[in-house]
C-alpha positions in Angstrom: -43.7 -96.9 33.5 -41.1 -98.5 36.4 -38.1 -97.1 35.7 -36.3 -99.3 38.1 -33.5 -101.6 36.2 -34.2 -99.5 33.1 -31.3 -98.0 31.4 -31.4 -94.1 30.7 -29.3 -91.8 28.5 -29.3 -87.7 29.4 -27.5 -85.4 27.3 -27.0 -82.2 28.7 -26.1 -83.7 32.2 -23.8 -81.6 34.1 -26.8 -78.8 35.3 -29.9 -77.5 35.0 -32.7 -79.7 33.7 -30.6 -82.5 32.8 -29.4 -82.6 36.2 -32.7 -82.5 37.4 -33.4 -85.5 35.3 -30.5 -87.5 36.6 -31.4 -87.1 40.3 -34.9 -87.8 39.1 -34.1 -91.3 37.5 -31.9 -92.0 40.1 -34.2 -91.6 43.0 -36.9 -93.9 40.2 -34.0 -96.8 40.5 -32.7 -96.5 36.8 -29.3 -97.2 35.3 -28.4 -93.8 34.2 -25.7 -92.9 31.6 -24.8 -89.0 31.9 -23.3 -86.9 28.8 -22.4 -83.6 28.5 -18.8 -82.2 27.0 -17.5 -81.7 30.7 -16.3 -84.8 32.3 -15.1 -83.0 35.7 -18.7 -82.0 36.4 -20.4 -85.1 35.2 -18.3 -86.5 38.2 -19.4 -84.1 40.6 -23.2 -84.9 39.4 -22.1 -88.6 39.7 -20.7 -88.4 43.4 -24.2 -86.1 44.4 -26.4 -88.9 44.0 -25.6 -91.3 46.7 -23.2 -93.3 48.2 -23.4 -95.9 45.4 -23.3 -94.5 42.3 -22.4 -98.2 40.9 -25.4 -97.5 38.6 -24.1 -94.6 37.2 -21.9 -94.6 33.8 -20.1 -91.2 32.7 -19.9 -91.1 28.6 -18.2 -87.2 27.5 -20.3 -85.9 24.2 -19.3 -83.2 21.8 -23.4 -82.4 20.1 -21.4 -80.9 17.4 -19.2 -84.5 16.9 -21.8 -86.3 15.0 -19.4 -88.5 13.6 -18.1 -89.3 17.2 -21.6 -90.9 18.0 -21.5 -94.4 16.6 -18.8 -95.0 19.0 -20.3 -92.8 21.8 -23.7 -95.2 21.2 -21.7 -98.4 20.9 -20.0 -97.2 24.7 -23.8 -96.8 25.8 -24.8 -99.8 24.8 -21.9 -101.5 26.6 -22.5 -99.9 29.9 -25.7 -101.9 30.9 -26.5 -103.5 27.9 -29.4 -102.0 26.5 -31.1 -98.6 26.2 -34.4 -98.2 27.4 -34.6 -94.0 27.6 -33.0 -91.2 25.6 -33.7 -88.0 26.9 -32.1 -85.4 24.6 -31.6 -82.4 26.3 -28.2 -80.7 25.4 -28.8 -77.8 23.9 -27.8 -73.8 23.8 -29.8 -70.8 23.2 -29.4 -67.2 21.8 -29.6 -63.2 22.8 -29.0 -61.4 19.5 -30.7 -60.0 16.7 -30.7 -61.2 13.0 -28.5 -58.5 11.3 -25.7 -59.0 14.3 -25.9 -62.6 14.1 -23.3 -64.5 12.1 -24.0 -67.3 9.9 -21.6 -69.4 12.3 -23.6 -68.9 15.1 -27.1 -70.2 13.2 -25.1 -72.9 12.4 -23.5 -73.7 15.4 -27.3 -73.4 17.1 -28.6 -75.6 14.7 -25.9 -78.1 14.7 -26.6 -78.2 18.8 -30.1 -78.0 19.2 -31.5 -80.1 15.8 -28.7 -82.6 14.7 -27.1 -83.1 17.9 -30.5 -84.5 18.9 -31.2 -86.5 15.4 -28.1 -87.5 14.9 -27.9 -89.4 18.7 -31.6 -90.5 17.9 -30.2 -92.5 14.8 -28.1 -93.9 16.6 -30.1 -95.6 19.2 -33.1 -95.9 17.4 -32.6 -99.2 15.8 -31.8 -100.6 18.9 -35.3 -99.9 20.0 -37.1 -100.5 16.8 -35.0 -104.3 17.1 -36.4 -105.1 20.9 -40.0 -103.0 20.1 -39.1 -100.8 23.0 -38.1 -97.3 23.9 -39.0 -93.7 24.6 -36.8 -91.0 23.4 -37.9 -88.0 25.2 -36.2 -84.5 23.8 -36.1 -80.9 25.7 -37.8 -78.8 22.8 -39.3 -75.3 24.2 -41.9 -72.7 24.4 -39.8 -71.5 21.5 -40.6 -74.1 19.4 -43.6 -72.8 18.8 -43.4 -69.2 19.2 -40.9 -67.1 17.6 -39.8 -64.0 19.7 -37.2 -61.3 19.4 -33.4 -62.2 20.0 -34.2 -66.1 19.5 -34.3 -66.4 15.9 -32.0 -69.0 15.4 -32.9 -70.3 19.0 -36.5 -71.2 17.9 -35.3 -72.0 14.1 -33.6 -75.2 15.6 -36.0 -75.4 18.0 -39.0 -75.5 15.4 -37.1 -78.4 13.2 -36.8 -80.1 16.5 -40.2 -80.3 16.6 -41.2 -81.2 13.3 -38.6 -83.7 13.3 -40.0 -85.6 16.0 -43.4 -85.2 15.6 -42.4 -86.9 12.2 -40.5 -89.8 13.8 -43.5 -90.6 16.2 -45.4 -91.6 13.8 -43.1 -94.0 11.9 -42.3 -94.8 15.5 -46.0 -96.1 16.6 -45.5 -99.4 15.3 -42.6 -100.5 16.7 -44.0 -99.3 20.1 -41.1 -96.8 20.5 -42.8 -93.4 22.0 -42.1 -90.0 21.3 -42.1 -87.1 23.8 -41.9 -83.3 23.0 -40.7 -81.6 26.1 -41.7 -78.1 25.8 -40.8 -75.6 29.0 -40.8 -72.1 29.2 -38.6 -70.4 31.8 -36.7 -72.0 34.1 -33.5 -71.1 36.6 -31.1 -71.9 35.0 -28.2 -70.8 33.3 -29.6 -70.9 29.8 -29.5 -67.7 29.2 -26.1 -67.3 30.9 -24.5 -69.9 28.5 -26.5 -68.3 25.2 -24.8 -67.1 22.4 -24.8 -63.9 21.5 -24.1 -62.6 17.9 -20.7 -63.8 17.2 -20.5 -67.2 19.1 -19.6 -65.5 22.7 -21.7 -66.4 26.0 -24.3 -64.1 26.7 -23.3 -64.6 30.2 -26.1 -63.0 31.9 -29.4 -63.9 33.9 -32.3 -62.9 32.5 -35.0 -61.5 34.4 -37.8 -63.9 33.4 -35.3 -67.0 34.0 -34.5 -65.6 37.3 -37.8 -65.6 38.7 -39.2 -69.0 36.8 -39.7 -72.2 38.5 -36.4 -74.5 39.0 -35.6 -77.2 37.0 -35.7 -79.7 40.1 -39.6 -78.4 40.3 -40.2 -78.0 36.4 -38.9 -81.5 36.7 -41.4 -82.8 39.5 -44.2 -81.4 37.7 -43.5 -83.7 34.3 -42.3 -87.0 35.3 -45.9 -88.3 35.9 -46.4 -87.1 32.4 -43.3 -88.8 31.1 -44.2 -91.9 33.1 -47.4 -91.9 31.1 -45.8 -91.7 27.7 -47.3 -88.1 26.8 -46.5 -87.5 23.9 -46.0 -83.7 24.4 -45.3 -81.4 27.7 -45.9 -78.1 28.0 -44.8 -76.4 31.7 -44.5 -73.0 31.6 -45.7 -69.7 33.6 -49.0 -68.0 33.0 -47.5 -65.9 30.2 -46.0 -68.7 28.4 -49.3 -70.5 28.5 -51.3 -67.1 28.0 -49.2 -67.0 24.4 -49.8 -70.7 23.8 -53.3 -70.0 24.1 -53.5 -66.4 22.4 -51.2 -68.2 18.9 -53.9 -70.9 18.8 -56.8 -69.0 18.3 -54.9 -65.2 16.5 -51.7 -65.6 15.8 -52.5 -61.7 14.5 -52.9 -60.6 18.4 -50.2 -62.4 19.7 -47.7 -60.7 17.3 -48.9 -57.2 18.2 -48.5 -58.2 21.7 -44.8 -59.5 21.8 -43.5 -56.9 19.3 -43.9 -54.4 22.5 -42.6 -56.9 24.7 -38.6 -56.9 26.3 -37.1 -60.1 25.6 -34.3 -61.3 28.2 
């Protein structure tokens, strides 16, 4: 895939692996549109790139405004006149148990995570399915596959997320639009910072795995041959991620009396 001319739309923007992404698609010669809900930093990612960001359009996104995302789409579509790449990766995560969690905050996770991503999807799809091209490429997780403590609502919208679009693929084969499940583990960044914790409030700490994990600029390295390729799913991820991948495939039985001794940050 030669991204150069192509148009591509990241959620999830302003830092961390969407970040990562934009200086990414940049460097690959692509017209890039950048959303998150903070325009002020979107600006600063903007002005980071290079001396001519002419190639760069800045659309602010609310992932809980579904209904703001016909018009958000239509503003997309305007900027360079098609979209070739949707990378959803907005998203938030969690550091609480069940019996402190309220409903508002499952909700609010889900509404994020799962129809901030399908409901964007929709919206561009038929674009795609029209001109029998695109790739919409969305930041799932480790989590979506394994549940751990403190994440339940985390890896809820995370598991939809991947059923959804595992789904969607294949309706999508035929109209040569490709699917992509991005699935990392750790990585610097300030997820766990920005989670919620029971009541809706930031987490607003580092955790000890995420401090030591790869960075997003490297996690991001590592998969762009992978996206280039069309793969339709990417795991990167430590040796214990992988280790549980590998451990759930073949006894789910093991893997659970492993992680119910484990400390989750």
């Amino acid at each position: 895939m030669n991204y150069q001319g192509k148009t591509v739309w990241i959620t999830g923007a302003s830092s961390g692996i969407g970040e990562a992404f934009t200086s990414a698609f940049y460097k690959e010669g692509a017209n890039l549109i950048l959303s998150s809900r903070r325009q002020e930093v979107l600006e600063e990612v903007k002005n980071s790139l290079g001396d001519d960001p002419s190639n760069v359009k800045i659309i602010t996104l609310d992932l809980m405004d579904t209904d703001s995302f016909p018009e958000k789409t239509k503003e997309a579509m305007g900027a360079f006149g098609q979209i070739d790449v949707l990378i959803n990766n907005g998203g938030v995560s969690q550091r609480s148990t069940v019996v402190e969690s309220e409903m508002s905050t499952f909700r609010r996770l889900m509404e994020i995570n799962y129809f901030g991503a399908v409901g964007l999807t929709k919206e561009v799809l038929p674009h795609m399915v029209e001109r029998q091209s695109g790739h919409i490429i969305v930041t799932s997780s480790v989590a979506g596959k394994i549940g751990t403590k403190f994440r339940s609502g985390y890896a809820g919208s995370k598991h939809a997320v991947q059923g959804f679009f595992n789904s969607l693929r294949q309706e999508m084969y035929e109209h040569n639009v490709s699917v992509t499940l991005l699935c990392p583990g750790f990585i610097k960044t300030d997820i766990s910072k920005n989670a919620l914790t029971g009541d809706g409030s930031k987490f607003d700490k580092m955790g000890d795995a995420h401090s030591k994990a790869m960075t997003a600029d490297e996690m991001v390295a590592k998969v762009m041959p992978k996206i280039k390729a069309l793969k339709e799913e990417i795991y990167v991820t430590g040796f214990k991620e992988k280790l549980a991948l590998w451990v759930q495939r073949f006894s789910p039985t093991l893997l659970n009396k492993i992680l119910k001794n484990q400390k989750v940050t």
